[in-house]
Biopython code that builds the backbone (N, CA, C, O; Angstrom):
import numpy as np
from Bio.PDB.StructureBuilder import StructureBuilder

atoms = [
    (1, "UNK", "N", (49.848, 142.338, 231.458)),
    (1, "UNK", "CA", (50.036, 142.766, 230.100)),
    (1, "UNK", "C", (48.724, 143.338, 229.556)),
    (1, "UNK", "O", (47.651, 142.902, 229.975)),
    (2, "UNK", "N", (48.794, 144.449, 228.493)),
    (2, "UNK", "CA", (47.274, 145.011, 228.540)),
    (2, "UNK", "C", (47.466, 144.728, 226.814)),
    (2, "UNK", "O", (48.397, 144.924, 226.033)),
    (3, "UNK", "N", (45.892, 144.091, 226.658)),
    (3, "UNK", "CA", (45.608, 144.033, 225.652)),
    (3, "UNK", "C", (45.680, 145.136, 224.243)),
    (3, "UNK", "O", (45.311, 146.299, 224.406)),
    (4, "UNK", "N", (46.039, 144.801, 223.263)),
    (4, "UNK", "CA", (45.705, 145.799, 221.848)),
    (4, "UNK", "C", (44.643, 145.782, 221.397)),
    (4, "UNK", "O", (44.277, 144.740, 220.854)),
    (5, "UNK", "N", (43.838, 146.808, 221.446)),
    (5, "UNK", "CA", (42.383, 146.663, 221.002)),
    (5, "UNK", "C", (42.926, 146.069, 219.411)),
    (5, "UNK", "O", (44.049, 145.870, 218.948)),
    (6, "UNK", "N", (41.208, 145.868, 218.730)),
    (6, "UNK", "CA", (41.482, 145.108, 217.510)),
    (6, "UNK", "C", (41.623, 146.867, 216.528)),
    (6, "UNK", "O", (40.834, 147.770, 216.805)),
    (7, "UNK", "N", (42.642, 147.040, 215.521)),
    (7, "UNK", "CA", (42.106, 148.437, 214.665)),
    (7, "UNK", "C", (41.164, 147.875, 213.809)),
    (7, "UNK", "O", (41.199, 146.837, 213.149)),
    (8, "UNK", "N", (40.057, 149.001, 213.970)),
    (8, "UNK", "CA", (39.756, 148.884, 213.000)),
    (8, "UNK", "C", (40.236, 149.629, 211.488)),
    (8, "UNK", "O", (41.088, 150.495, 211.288)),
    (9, "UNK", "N", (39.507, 149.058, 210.727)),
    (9, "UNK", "CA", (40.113, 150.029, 208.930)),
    (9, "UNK", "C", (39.868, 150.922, 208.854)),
    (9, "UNK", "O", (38.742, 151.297, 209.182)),
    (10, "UNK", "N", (40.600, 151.568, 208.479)),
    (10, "UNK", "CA", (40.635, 153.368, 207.849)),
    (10, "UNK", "C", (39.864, 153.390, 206.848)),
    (10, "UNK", "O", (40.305, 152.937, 205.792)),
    (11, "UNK", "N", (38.356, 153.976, 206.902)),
    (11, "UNK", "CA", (37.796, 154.273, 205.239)),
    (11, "UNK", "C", (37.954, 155.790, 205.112)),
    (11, "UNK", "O", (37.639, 156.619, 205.965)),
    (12, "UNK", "N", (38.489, 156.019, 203.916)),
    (12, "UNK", "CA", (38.822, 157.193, 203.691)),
    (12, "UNK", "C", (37.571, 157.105, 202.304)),
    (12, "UNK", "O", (37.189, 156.143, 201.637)),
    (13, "UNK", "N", (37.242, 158.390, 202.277)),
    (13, "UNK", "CA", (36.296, 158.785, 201.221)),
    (13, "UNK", "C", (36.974, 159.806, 200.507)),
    (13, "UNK", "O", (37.171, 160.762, 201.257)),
    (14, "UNK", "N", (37.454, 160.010, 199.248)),
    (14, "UNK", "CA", (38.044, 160.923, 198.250)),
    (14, "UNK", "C", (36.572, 161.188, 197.474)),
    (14, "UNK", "O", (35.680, 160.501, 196.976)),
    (15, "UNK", "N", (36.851, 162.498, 197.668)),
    (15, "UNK", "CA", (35.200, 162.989, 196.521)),
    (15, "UNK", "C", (35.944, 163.065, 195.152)),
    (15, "UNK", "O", (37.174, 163.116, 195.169)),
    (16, "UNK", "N", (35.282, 163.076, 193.987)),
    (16, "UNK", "CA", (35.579, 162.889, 192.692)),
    (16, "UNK", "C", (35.776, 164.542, 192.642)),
    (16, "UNK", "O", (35.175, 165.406, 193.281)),
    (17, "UNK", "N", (36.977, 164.687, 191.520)),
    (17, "UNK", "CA", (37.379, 166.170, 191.328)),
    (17, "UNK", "C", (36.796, 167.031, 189.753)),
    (17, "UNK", "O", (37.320, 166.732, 188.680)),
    (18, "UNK", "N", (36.153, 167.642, 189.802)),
    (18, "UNK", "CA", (35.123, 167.667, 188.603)),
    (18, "UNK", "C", (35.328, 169.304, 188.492)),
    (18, "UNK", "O", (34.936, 170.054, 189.386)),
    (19, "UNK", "N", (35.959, 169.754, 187.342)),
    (19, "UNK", "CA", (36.358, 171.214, 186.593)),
    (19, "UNK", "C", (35.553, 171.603, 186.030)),
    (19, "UNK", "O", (35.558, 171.267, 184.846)),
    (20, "UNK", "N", (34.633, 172.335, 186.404)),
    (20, "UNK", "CA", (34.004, 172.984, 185.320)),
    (20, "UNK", "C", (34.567, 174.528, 184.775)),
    (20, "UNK", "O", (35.322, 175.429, 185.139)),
    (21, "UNK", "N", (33.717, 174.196, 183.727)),
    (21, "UNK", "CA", (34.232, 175.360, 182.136)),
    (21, "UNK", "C", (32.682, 175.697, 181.660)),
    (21, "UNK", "O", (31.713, 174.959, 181.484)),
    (22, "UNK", "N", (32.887, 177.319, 181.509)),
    (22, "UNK", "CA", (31.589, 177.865, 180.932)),
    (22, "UNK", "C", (32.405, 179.315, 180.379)),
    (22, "UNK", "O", (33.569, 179.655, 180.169)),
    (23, "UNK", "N", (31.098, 179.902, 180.291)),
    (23, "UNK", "CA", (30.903, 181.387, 179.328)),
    (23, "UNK", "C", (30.639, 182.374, 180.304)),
    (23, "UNK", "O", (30.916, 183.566, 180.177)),
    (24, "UNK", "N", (30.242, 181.988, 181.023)),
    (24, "UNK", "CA", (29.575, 183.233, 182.511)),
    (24, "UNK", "C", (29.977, 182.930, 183.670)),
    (24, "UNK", "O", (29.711, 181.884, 184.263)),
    (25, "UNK", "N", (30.689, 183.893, 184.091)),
    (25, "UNK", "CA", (31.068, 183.163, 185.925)),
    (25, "UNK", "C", (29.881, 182.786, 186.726)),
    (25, "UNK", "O", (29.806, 181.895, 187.571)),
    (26, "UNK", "N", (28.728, 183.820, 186.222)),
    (26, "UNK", "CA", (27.827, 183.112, 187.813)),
    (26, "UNK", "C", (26.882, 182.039, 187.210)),
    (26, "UNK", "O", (25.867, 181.625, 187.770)),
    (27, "UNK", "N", (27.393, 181.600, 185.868)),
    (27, "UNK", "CA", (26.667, 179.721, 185.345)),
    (27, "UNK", "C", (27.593, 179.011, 186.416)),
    (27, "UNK", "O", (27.376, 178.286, 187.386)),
    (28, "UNK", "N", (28.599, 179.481, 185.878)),
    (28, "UNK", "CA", (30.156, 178.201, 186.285)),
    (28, "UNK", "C", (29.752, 178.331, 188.071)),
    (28, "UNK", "O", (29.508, 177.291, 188.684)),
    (29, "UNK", "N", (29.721, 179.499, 188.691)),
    (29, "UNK", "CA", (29.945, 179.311, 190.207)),
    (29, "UNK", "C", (28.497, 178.479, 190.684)),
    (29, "UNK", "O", (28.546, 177.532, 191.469)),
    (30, "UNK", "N", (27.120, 179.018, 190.044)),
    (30, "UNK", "CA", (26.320, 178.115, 190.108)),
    (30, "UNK", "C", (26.017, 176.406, 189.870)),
    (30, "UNK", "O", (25.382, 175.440, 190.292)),
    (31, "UNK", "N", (27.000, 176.868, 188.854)),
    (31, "UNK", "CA", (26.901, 174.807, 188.936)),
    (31, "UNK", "C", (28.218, 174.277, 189.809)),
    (31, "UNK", "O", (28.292, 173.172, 190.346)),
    (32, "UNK", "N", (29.044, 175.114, 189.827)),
    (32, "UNK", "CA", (30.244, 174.689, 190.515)),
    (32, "UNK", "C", (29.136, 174.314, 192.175)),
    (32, "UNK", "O", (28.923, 173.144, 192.494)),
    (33, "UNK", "N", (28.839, 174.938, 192.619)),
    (33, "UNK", "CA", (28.328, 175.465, 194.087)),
    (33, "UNK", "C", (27.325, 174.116, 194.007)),
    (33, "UNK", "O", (27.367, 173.404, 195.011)),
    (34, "UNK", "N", (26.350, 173.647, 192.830)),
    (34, "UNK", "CA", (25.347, 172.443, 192.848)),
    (34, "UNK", "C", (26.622, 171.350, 192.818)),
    (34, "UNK", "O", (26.741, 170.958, 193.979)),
    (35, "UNK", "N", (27.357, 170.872, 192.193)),
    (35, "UNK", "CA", (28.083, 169.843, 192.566)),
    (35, "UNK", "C", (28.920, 169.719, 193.684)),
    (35, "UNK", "O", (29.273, 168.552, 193.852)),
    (36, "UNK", "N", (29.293, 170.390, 194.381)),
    (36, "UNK", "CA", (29.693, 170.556, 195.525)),
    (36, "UNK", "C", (28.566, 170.161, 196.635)),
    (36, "UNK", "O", (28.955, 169.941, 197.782)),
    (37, "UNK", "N", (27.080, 170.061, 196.301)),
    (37, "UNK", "CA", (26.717, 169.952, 197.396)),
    (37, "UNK", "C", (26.159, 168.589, 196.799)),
    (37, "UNK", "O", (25.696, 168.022, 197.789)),
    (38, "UNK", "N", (26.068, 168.209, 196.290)),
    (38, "UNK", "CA", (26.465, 166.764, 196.038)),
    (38, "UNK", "C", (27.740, 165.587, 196.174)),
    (38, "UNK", "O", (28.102, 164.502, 195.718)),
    (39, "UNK", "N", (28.087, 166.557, 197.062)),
    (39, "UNK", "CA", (29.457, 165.587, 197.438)),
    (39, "UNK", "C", (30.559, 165.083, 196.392)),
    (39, "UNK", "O", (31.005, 163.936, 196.375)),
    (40, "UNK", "N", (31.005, 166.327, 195.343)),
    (40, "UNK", "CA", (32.024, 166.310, 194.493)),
    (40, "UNK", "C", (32.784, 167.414, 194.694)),
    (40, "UNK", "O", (32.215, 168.503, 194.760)),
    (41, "UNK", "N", (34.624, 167.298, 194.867)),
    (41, "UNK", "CA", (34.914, 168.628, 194.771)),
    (41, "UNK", "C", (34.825, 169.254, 193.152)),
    (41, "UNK", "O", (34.673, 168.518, 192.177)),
    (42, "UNK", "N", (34.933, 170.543, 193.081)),
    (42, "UNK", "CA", (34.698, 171.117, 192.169)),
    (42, "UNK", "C", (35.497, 172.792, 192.071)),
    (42, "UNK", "O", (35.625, 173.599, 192.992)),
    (43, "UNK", "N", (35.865, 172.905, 190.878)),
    (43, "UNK", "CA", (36.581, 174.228, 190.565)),
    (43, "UNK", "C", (35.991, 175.087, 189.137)),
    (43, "UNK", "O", (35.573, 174.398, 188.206)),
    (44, "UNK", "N", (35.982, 176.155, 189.050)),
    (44, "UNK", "CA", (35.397, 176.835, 187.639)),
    (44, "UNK", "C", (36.170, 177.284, 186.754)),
    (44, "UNK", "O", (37.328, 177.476, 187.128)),
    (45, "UNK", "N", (35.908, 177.532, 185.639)),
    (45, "UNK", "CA", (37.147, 178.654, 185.198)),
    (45, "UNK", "C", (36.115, 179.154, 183.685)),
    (45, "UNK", "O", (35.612, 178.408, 182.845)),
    (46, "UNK", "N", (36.073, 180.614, 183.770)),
    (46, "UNK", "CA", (35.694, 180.866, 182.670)),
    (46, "UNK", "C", (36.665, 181.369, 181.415)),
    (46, "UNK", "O", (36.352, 181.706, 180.273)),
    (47, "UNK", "N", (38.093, 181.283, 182.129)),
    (47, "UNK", "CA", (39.293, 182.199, 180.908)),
    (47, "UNK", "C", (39.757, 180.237, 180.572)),
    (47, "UNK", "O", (39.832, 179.289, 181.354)),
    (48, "UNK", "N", (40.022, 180.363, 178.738)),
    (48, "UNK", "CA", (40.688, 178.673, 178.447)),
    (48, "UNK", "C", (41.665, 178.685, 179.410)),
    (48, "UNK", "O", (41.476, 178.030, 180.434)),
    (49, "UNK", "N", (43.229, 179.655, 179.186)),
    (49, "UNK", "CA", (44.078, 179.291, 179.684)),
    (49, "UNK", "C", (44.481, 178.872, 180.612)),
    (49, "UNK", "O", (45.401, 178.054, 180.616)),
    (50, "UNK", "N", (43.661, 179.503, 182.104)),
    (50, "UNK", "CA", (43.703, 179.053, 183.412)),
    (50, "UNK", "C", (42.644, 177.080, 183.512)),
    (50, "UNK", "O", (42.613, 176.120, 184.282)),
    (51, "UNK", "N", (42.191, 177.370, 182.593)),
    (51, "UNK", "CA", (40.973, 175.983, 182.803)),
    (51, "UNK", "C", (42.475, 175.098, 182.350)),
    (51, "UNK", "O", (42.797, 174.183, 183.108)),
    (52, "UNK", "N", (43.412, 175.392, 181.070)),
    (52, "UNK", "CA", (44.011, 174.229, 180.677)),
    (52, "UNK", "C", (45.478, 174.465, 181.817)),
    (52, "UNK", "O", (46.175, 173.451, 181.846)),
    (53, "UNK", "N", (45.830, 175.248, 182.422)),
    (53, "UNK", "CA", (46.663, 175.004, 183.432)),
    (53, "UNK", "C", (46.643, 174.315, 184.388)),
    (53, "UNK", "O", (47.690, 173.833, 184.820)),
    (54, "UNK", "N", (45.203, 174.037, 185.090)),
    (54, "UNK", "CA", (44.694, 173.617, 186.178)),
    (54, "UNK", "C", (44.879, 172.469, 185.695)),
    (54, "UNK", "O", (45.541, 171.706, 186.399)),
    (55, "UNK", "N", (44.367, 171.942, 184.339)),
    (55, "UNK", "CA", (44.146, 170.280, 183.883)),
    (55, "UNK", "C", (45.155, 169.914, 183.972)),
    (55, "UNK", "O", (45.249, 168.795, 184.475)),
    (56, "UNK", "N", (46.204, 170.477, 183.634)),
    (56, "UNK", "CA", (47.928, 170.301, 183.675)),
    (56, "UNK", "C", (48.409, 169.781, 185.060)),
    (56, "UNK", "O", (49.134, 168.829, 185.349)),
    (57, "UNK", "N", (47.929, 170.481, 185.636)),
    (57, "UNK", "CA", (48.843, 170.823, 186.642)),
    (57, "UNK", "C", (47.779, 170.061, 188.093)),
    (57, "UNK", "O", (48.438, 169.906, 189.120)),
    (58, "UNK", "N", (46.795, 169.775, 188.152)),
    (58, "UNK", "CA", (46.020, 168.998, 189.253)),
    (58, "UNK", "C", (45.573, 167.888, 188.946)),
    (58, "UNK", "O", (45.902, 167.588, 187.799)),
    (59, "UNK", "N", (44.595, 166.669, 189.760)),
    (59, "UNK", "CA", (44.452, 165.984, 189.521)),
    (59, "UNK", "C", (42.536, 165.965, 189.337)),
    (59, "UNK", "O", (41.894, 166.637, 190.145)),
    (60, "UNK", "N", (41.831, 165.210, 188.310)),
    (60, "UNK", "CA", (40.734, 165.150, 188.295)),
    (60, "UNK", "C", (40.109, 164.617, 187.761)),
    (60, "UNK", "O", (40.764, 164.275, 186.776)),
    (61, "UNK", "N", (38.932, 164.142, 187.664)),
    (61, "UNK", "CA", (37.902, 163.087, 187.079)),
    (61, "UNK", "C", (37.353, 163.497, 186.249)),
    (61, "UNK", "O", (37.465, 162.767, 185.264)),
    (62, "UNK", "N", (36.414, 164.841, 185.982)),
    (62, "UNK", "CA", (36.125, 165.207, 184.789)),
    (62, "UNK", "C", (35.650, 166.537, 184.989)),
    (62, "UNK", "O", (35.276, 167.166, 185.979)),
    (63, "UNK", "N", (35.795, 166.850, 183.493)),
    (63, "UNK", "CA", (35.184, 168.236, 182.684)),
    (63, "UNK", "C", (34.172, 168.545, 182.270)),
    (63, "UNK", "O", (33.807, 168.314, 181.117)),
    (64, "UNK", "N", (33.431, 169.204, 183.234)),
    (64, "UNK", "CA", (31.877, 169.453, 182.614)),
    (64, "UNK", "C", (32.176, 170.758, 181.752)),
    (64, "UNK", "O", (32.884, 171.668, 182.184)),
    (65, "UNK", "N", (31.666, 170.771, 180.681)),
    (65, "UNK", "CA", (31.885, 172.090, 179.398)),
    (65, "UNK", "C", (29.982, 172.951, 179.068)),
    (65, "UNK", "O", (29.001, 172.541, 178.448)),
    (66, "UNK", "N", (30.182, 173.895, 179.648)),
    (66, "UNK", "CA", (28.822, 174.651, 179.613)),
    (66, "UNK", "C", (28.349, 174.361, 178.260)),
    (66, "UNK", "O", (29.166, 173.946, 177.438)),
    (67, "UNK", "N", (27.114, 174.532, 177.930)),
    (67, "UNK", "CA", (26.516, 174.829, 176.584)),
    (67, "UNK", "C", (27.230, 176.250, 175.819)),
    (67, "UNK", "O", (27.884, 176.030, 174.800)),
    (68, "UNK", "N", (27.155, 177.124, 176.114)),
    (68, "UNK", "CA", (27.990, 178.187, 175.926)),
    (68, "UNK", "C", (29.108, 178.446, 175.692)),
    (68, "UNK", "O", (29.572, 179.583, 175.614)),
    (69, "UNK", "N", (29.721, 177.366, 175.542)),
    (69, "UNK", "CA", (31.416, 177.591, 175.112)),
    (69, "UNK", "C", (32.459, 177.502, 174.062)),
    (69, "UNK", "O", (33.041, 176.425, 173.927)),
    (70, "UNK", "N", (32.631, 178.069, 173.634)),
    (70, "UNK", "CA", (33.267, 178.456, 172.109)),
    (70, "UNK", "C", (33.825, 177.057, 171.819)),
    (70, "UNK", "O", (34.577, 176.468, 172.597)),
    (71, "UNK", "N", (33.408, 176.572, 170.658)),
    (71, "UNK", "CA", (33.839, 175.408, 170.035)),
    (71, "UNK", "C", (35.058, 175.443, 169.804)),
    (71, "UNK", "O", (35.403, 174.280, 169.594)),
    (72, "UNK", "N", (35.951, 176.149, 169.719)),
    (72, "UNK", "CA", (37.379, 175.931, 169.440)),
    (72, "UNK", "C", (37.976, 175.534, 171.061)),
    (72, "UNK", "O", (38.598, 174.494, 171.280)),
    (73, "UNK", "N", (37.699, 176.432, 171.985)),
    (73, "UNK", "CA", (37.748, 175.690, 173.336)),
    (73, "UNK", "C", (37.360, 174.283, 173.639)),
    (73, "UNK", "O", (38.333, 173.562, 173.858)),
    (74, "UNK", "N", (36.364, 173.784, 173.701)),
    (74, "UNK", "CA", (35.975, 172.563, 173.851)),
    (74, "UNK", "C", (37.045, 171.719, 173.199)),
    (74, "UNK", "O", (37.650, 170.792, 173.736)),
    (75, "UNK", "N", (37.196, 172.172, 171.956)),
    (75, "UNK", "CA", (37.940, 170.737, 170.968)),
    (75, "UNK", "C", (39.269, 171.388, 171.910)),
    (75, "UNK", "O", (39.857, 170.325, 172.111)),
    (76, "UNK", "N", (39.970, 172.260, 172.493)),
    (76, "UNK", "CA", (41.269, 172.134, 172.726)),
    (76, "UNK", "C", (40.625, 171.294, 174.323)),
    (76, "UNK", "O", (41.139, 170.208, 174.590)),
    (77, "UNK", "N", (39.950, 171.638, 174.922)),
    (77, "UNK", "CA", (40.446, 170.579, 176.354)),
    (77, "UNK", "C", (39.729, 169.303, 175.944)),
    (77, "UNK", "O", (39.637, 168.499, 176.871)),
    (78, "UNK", "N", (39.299, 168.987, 175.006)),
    (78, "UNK", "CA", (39.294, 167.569, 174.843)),
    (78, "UNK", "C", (40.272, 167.149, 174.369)),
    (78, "UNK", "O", (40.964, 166.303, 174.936)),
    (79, "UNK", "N", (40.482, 167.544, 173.468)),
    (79, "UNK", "CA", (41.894, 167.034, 172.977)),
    (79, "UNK", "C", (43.209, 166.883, 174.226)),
    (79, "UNK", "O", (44.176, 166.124, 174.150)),
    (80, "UNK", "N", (42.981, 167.570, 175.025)),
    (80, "UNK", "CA", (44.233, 167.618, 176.710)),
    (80, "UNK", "C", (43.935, 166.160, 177.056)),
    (80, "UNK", "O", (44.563, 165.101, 177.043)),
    (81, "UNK", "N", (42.488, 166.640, 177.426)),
    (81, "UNK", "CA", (41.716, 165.230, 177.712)),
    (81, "UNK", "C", (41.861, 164.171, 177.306)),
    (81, "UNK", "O", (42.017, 163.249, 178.107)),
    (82, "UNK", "N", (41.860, 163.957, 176.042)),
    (82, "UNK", "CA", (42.067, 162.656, 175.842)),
    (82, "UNK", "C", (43.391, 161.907, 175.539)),
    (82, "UNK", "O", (43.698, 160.775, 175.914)),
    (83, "UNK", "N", (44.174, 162.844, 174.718)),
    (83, "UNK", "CA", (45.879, 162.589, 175.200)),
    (83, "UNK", "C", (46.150, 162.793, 176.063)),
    (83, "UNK", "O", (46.463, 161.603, 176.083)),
    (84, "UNK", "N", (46.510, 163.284, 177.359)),
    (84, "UNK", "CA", (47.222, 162.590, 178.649)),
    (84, "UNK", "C", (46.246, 162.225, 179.713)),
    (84, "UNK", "O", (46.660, 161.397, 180.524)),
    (85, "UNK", "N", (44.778, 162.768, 179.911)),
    (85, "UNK", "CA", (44.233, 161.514, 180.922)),
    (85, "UNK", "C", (43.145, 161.500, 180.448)),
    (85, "UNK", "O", (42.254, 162.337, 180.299)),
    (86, "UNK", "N", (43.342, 159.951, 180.096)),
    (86, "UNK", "CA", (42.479, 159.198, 179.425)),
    (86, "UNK", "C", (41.496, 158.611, 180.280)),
    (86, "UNK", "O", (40.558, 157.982, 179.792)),
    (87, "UNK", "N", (41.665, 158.802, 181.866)),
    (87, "UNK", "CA", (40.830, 158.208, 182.523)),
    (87, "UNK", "C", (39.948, 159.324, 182.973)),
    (87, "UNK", "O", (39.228, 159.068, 183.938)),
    (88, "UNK", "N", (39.877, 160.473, 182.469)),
    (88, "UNK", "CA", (38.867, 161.633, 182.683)),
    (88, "UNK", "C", (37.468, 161.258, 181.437)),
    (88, "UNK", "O", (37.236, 160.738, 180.346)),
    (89, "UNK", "N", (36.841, 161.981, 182.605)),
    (89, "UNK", "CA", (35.480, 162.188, 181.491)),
    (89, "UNK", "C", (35.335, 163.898, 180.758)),
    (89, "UNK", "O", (36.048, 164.789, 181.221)),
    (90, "UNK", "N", (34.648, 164.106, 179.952)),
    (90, "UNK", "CA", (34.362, 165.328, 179.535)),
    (90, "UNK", "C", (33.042, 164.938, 179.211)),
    (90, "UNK", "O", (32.903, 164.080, 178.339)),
    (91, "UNK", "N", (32.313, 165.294, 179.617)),
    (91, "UNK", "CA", (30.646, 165.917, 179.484)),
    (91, "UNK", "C", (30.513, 167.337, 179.370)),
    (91, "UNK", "O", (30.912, 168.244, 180.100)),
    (92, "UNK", "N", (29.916, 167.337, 178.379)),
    (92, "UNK", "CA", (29.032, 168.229, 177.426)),
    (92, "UNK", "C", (27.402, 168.574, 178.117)),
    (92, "UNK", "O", (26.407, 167.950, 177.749)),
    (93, "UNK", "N", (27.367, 169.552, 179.051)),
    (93, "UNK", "CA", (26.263, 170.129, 178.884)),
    (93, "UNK", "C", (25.159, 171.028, 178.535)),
    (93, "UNK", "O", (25.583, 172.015, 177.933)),
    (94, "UNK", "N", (24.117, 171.028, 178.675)),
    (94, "UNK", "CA", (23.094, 171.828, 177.501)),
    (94, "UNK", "C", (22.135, 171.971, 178.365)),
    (94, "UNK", "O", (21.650, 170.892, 178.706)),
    (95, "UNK", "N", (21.642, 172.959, 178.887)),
    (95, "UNK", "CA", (20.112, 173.438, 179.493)),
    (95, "UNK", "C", (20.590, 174.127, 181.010)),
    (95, "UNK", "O", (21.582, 174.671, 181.495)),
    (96, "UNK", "N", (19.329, 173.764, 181.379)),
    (96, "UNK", "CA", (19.319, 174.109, 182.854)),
    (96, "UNK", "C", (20.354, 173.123, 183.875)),
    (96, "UNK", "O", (21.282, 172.418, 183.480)),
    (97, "UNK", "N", (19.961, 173.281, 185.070)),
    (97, "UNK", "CA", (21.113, 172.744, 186.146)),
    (97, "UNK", "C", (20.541, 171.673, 186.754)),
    (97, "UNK", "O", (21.151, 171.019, 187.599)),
    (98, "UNK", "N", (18.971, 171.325, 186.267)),
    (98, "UNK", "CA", (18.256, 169.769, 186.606)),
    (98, "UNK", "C", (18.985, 169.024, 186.356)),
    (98, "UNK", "O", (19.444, 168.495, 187.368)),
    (99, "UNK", "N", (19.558, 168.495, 185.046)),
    (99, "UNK", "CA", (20.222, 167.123, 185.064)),
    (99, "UNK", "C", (21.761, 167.159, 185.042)),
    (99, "UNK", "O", (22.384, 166.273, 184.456)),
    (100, "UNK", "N", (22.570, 168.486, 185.867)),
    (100, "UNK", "CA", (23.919, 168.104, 185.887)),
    (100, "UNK", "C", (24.741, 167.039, 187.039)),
    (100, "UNK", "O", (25.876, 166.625, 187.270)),
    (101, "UNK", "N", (23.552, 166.937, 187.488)),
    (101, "UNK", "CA", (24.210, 165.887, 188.488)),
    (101, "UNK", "C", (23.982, 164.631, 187.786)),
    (101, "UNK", "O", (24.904, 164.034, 187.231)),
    (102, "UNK", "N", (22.616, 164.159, 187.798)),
    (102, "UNK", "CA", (22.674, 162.988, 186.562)),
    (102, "UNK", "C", (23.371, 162.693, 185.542)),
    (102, "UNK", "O", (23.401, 161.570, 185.037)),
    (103, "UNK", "N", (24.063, 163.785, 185.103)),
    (103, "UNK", "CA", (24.613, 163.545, 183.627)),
    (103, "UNK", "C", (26.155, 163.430, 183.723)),
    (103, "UNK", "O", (26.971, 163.049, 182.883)),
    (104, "UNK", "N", (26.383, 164.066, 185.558)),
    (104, "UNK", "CA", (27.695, 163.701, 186.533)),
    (104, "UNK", "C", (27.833, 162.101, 186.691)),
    (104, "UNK", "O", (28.628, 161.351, 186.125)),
    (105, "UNK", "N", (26.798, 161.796, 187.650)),
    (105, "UNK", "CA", (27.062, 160.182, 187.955)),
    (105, "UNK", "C", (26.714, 159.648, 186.738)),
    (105, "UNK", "O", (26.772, 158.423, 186.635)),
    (106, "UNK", "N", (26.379, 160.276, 185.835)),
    (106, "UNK", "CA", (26.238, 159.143, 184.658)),
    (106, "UNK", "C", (27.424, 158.917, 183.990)),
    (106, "UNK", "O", (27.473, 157.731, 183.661)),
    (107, "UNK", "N", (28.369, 159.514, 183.656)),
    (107, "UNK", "CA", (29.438, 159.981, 182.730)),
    (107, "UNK", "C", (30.566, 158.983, 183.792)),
    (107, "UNK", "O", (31.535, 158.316, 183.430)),
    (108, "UNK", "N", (30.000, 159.192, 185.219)),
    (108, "UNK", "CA", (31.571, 158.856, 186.335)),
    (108, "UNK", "C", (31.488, 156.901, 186.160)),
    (108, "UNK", "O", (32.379, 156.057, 186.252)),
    (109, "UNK", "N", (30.310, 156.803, 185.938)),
    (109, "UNK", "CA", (29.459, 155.181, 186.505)),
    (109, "UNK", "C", (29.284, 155.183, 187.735)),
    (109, "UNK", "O", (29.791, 154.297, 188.421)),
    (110, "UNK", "N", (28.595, 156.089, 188.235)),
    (110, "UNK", "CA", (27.819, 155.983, 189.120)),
    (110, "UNK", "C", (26.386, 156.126, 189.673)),
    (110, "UNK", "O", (25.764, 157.136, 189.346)),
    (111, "UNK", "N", (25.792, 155.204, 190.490)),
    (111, "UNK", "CA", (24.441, 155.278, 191.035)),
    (111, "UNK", "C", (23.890, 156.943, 191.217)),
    (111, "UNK", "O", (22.768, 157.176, 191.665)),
]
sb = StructureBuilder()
sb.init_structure("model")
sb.init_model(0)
sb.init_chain("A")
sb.init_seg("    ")
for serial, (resi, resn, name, xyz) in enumerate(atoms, 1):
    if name == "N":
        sb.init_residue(resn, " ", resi, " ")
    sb.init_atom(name, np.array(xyz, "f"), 0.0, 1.0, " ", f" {name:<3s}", serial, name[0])
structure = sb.get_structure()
């Protein structure tokens, strides 16, 4: 009779799904492209409507919102945001692309 090895556990790693929203495609693809290599997936969108379809319609952890982005936008995907997933973050950023990762794991609770 031949033995069953022992299995071991399946670790599966899911990267956190993080949308960003800006004013300029090559901000958004630039920061899109820095969180990605930080081991988050990531998508851009500089038109509202496609940014609030995607929120609709996929699954994700949070909304980074450029400095640059028309205040009436912001208040509509927060408002998405916070009536139906409440377990998303929306961060608000401002400057350069130094602290979007920090201000990523900070917002997610993470190290």
């Amino acid at each position: 009779m031949e033995e069953n090895p022992i299995a071991e556990p399946l670790i599966v790693s899911v990267k956190k799904q993080v949308v960003v929203y800006g004013k300029h495609d090559y901000i958004v693809k630039n920061i899109q492209d820095l969180i990605e290599k930080s081991d988050y997936n990531a998508v851009g969108f500089i038109v509202l409507a496609e940014a609030l379809d995607y929120l609709r319609m996929s699954p994700f952890d949070a909304v980074l919102l450029g400095g640059g982005v028309d205040p009436h936008d912001k208040i509509q995907i927060q408002q998405l945001v916070e009536s139906d997933f409440k377990h998303a973050k929306v961060i608000e950023h401002f400057g350069g692309p130094a602290t979007v990762i920090s201000e990523l794991k900070s917002s997610l609770g993470e190290k």
